[in-house]
N, C-alpha and C positions, 0 to 999 in steps of 0.2 A: 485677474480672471480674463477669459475670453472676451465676456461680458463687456468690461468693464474698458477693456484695448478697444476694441471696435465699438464704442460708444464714443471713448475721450478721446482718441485718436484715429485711429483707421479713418471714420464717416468724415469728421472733420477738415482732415488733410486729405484723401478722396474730394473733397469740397473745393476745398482751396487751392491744389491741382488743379480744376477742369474749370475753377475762376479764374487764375493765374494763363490758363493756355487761351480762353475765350478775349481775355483781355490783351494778351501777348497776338491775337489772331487780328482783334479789332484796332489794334494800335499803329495802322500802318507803316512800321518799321521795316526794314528787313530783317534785320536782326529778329527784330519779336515774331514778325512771321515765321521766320526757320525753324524758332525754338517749335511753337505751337504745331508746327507742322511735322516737327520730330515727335514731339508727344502724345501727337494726334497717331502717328503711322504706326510708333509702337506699339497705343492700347489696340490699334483692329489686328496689328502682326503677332500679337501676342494673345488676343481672343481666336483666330485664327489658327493659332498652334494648340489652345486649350481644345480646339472643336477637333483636331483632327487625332490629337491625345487619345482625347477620349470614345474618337470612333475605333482605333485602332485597339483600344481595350473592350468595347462593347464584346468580341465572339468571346474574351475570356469569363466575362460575367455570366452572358447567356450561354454557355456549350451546352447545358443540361436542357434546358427549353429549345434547342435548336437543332438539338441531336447530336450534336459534335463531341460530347464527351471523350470519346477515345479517340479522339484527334489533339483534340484542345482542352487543356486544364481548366476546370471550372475553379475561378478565384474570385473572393470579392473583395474586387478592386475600387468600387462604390461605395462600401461599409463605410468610408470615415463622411461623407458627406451631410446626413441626416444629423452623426455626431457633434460635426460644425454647427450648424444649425441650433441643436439642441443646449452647445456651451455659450451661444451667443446670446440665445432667451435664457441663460440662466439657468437650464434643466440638466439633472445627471445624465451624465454622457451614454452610460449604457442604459434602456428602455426596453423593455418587451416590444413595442410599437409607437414609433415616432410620430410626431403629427405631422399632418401636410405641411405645416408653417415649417420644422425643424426641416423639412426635404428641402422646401424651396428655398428657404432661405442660407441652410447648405450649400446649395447646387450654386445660389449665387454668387456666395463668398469664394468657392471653388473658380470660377469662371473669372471672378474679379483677382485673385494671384493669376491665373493668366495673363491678364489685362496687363497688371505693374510688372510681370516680369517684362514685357514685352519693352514698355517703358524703361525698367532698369535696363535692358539692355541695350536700344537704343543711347541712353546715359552712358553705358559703359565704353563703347566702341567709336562713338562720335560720330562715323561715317556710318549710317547705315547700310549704305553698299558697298561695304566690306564681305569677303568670303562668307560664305553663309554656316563654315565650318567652327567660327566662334560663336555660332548660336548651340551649333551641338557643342561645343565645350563649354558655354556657359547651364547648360539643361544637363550635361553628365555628372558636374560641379553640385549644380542641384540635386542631385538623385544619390551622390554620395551623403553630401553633408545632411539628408532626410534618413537614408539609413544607419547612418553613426549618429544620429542625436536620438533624445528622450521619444520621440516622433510616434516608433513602431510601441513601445513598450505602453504609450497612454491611450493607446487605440486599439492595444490586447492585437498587434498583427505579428504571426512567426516568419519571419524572414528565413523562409526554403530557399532552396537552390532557383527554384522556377518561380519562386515570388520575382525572386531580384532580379533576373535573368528577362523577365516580362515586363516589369516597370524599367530597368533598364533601355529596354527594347523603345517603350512607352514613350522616356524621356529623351530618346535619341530621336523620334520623331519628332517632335515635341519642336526640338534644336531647329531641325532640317527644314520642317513648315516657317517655323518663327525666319530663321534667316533668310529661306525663298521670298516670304512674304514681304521681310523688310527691303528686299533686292529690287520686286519687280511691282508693289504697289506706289502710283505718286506719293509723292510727300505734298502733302496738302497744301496750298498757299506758296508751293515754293517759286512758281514761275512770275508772283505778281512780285514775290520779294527780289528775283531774277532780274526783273527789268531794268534799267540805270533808268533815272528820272530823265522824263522827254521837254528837249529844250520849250520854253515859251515861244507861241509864234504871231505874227504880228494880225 
């Protein structure tokens, strides 16, 4: 179960990540500085691309409260949030009315897959100042293998033309944020790790 991953695992290794980079940050290494500073750059490049994700889906949620309907498709692109939440306390997925707990801590888990992809991607590329165009092809990668798995079918979503076509859209900014962000934020720690140690002087 949901439950049962993000208890024995997920919170865990979440744990032991930001022990492992805290330690790798305090170890005066170079080496361990670089890591820490790559894992550090990813989680805010990849919180970062979650924040701008989901600004760019807000007019589709609201079109109807904002008047845009006959401009913009009213979708709920938020629906699976509350659900997260609600498999992770344990509660059947579908509710008439979610608690505040199942939102927030929904919204959390949502924002924390931003985080680690940010990180996996960093992981993946090695350079993070690499073209910013393997970030959209790591975020398009995503947005297929979401729509050919179990995904839409246990969250009751029908995958339209303009579903896909708008989370598509979604996940291409998604890319383009994450990669800018990893291009043009420091990397934390890297210029103390940068330094060649300064001779002793008399």
């Amino acid at each position: 179960s949901m439950r049962s991953f993000t208890l024995a695992i997920f919170l865990p290794a979440s744990a032991a990540l930001a022990a492992l980079t805290v330690w790798a940050a305090a170890s005066g290494q170079p080496g361990g500085r670089r890591i820490a500073g790559l894992v550090t750059l990813g989680a805010v490049a990849g919180l970062v691309a979650a924040v701008a994700y989901d600004l760019f889906r807000i007019p589709f949620v609201f079109s109807k409260e904002l008047g845009l309907e006959g401009w913009i498709p009213h979708l709920r692109l938020f629906k699976v949030f509350p659900r997260f939440g609600a498999m992770i306390l344990g509660q059947p997925i579908e509710q008439p009315r979610y608690s505040l707990a199942a939102h927030l801590i929904g919204w959390a888990y949502h924002f924390s897959n931003g985080l680690t992809f940010g990180v996996m991607y960093v992981a993946l590329v090695g350079d993070p100042r690499r073209h910013w165009l393997w970030a959209v092809l790591m975020a398009l990668v995503l947005e297929l293998w979401m729509v050919l798995s179990p995904y839409p079918g246990v969250f009751q979503i029908h995958l339209t033309a303009t579903f896909v076509a708008v989370t598509m859209l979604a996940h291409l900014i998604f890319g383009v944020a994450l990669g800018f962000a990893c291009r043009r934020l420091p990397i934390p720690w890297s210029r103390a790790a940068a330094r060649p140690p300064q001779p002793a002087t008399c």
